[in-house]
N, C-alpha and C positions, 0 to 999 in steps of 0.2 A: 697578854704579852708577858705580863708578870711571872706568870705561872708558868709559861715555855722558858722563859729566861732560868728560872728555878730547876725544870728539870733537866736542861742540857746542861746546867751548871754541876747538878750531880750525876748525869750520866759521863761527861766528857772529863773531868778534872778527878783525880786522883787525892790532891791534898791541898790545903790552900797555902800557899805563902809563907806563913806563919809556921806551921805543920813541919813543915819538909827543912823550909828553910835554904831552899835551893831553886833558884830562876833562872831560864834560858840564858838570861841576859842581866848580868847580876845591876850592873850599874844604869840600866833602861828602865824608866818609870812605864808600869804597865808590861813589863815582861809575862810571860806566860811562863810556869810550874815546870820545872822539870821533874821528873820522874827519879824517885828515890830509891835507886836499883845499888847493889853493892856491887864491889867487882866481879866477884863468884858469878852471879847469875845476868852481869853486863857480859859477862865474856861467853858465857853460855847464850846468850839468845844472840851476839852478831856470831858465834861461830854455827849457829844451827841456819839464823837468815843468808848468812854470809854463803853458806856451802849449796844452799836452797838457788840463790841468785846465779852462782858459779855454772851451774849445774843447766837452767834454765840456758846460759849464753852457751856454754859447752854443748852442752846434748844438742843441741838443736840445730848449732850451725855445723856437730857431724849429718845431722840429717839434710840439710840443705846443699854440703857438701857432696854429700852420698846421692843425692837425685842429679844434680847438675854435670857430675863430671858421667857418671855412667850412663854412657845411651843408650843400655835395654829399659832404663830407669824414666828414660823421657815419655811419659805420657799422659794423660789430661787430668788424672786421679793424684800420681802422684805432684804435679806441677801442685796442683790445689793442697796437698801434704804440703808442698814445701813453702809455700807462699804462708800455710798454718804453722809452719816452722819458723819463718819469719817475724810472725808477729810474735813469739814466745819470747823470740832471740830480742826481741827491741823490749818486750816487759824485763828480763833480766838485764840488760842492759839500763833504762828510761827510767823506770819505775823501783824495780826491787833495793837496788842498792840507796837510794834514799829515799826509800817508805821503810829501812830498816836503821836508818840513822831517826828516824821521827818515830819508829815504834817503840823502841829501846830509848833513847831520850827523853820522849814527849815533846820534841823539840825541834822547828826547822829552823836550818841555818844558812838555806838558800837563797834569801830574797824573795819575797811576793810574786814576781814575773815568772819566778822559775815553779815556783808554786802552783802558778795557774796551769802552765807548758806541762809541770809535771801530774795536776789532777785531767787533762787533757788525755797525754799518753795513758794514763791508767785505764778510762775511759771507753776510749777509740781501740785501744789494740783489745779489748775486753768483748767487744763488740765485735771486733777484726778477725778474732778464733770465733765466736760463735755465728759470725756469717760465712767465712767458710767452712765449718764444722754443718750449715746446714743446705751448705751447695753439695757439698763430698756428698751427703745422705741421698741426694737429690741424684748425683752421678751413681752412686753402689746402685738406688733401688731401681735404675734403665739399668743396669749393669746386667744386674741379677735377673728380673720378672723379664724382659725384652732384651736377650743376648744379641741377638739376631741383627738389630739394628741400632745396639748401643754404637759401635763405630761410628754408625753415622749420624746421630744426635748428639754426640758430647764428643765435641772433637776438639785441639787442641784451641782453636778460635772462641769456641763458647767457655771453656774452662778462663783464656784468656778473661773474656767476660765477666766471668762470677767473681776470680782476685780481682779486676778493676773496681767491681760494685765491691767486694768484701773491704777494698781500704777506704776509696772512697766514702761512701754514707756514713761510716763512723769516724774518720778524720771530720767532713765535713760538719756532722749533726755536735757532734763535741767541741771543736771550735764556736759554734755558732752560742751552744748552754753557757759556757763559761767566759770566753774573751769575751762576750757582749753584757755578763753580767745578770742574764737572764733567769739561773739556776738560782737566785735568790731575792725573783721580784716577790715584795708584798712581806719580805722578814728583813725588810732595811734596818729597826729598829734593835730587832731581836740581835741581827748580825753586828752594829756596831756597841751594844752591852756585852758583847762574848768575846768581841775582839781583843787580842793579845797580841805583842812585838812578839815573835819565834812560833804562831802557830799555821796548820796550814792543812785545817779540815773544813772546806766547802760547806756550807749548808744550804739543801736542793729544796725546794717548795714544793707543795704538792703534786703540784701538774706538771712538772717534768720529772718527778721519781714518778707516775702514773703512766709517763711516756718512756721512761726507764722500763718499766716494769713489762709493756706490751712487746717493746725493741725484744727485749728477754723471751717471754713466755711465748711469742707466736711463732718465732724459728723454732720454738723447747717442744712445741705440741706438731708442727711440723717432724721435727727428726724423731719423735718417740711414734708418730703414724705410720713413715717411712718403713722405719728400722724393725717396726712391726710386723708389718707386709712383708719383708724383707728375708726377716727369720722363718715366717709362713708359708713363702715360695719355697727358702732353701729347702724348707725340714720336707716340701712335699717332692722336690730335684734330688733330694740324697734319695727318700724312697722309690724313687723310680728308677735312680741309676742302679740300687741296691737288688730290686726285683728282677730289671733283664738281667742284672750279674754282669759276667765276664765277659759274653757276646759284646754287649754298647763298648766296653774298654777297648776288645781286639778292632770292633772295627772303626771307631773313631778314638784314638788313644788320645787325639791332640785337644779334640772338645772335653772330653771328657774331664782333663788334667786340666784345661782352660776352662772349664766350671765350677771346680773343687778351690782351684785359686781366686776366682772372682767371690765366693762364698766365703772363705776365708777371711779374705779383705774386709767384707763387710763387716765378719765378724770382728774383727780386728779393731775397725774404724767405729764398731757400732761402742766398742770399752773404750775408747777414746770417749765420746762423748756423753758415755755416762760420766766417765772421769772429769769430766766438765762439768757436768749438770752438778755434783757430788761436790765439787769446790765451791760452784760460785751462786749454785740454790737458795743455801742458806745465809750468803750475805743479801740476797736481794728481796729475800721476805725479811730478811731483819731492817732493811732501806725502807721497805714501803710500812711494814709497823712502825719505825722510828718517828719516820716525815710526820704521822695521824696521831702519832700517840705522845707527841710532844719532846721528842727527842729524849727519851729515856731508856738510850743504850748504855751501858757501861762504857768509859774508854780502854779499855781490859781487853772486850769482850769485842767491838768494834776491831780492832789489831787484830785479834785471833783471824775472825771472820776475813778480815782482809788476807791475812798471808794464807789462809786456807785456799784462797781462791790463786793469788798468786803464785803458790806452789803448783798449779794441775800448769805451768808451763815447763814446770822443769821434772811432770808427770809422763808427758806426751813420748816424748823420745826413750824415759824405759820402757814405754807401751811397745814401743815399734821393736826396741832392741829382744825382746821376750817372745814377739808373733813374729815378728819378720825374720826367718833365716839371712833372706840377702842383706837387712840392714846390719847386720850380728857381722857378715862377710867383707863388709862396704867401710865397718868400721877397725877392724883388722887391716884390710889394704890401708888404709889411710893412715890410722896411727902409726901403721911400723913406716909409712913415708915411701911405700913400693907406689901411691900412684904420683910420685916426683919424679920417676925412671922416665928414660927416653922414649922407653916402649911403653908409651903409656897404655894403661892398663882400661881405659875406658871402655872397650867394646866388649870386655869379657862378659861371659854368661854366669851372673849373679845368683841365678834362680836353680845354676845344680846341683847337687850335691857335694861337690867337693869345687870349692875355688878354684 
């Protein structure tokens, strides 16, 4: 216990006391270290988290916007986008704006209670984009291989479905880790030697960063089989459409256009979830080396890893705005305030070329 206590000592603390000469809480015995940042580079990391967090609330709830008012936009794919658009919109919200007063500080100033609500939400919505990140996969690859009878297996009822499972299991499974105290049985010791007034980093035991870790990797190996397949159908539907030529266009113009769009999507959704994998990969081999290897992460290094992953929420909606024509069109009508008019503008066709 010695020896764990020694290394999260120097993985997680920056300077002692002494050193810095700067405490959460100057006059609380047992304060925790503040971080000895000058103003130059305090003002630079909340104006780079700051515009990160903005960005995450902003973007996403035009995507949310953009599916809900236009009803060519209503359907099971994108419903499952926007419900993924949802949970970004609650990390920039819940999470961002104070995981960026405690990364820049070294310091929480919330209260304990809010602490737990706030390791919660990070959590749960974490878990929240990558179960629908791996229902959408689930929806593109009927989309794509089985056109035919995609209609009628993901229909707006089963999409219903998958956002109830997507908020559900990881509201409830994070609730359960943390409000019950559970994410730190068998390191009671280790936890109250590390304890500090103003901190507000969890320490998880091994069998639930192992249950961390499968939650992760078995949607990650799920959507990389999917998206697989996925790209392997397309590339052999482009070469067939390619070979009859011009004939399949003149006499089905509407499949034809209606298969280039459902491959697109994929494509589209498939850099989405790399964009995922690509943020939050490398926090979650560095959770499961940490937990075994005695917690000897840098606290430096731990912060990066975090906002790495909480920036792929405020990734998600340039993805769309750069692939999707209609979202680029959706966000135009909105900002200039044309879909406020009396004639609302809801039915229009987003998908033509010209608004």
């Amino acid at each position: 216990m010695d020896i764990l206590s020694d290394n999260y000592n120097k993985g997680r603390t920056n300077a002692s006391p002494a050193a810095s000469g700067q405490l959460c809480y100057q006059n609380v015995t047992g304060s925790c270290v503040k971080a000895p940042y000058s103003p130059g580079p305090r003002f630079i990391l909340y104006t780079v988290f700051g515009f990160g967090a903005m960005l995450a609330v902003f973007g996403n709830l035009l995507v949310v916007t953009s599916i809900l008012h236009f009803k060519q936009l209503h359907s099971p794919t994108n419903f499952l986008i926007a419900s993924l658009a949802c949970a970004d919109f609650l990390v920039g919200v819940t999470v961002m704006p104070f995981s960026m007063v405690r990364s820049v500080e070294s310091c929480w100033y919330f209260g304990p209670s809010f602490c737990t609500f706030h390791t919660c939400c990070d959590v749960a919505f974490c878990y929240s984009s990558l179960f629908h990140l791996c229902f959408i996969s689930i929806d593109r690859y009927i989309a794509v291989t089985d056109p035919l009878v995609y209609p009628t297996k993901f229909t707006v009822s089963v999409s219903g479905i998958c956002i109830g499972l997507s908020w559900i299991l990881p509201l409830v499974y994070s609730g359960a880790v943390f409000y019950t105290g559970a994410h730190d049985d068998g390191l009671e010791e280790l936890v109250s030697a590390l304890s500090c007034v103003g901190g507000c980093r969890p320490v998880i035991n091994q069998f639930w960063i192992l249950i961390d870790s499968l939650l992760f990797f078995i949607p990650t190996f799920v959507m990389i089989i999917l998206y697989s397949n996925i790209f392997l159908v397309a590339q052999k539907q482009a070469k067939k459409i390619a070979n009859i030529g011009s004939k399949t266009e003149a006499s089905c113009p509407n499949k034809t256009r209606v298969s280039k769009r459902e491959r697109k999507a994929a494509k589209t959704l498939g850099i989405t979830v790399i964009a995922f994998l690509i943020s939050w990969l490398p926090y979650m081999i560095d959770s499961l080396i940490d937990s075994f290897g005695g917690f000897i992460t840098p606290s430096y290094v731990y912060e990066i890893l975090n906002w790495v992953g909480y920036c792929n929420s405020a990734v998600n909606p340039l993805i769309y705005a750069l692939f999707y024509p209609w979202f680029r069109r959706a966000i135009k009508l909105i900002l200039s305030g044309q879909v406020l008019r009396g004639d609302s503008l809801s039915t229009m066709n987003l998908f033509s070329k010209k608004p």
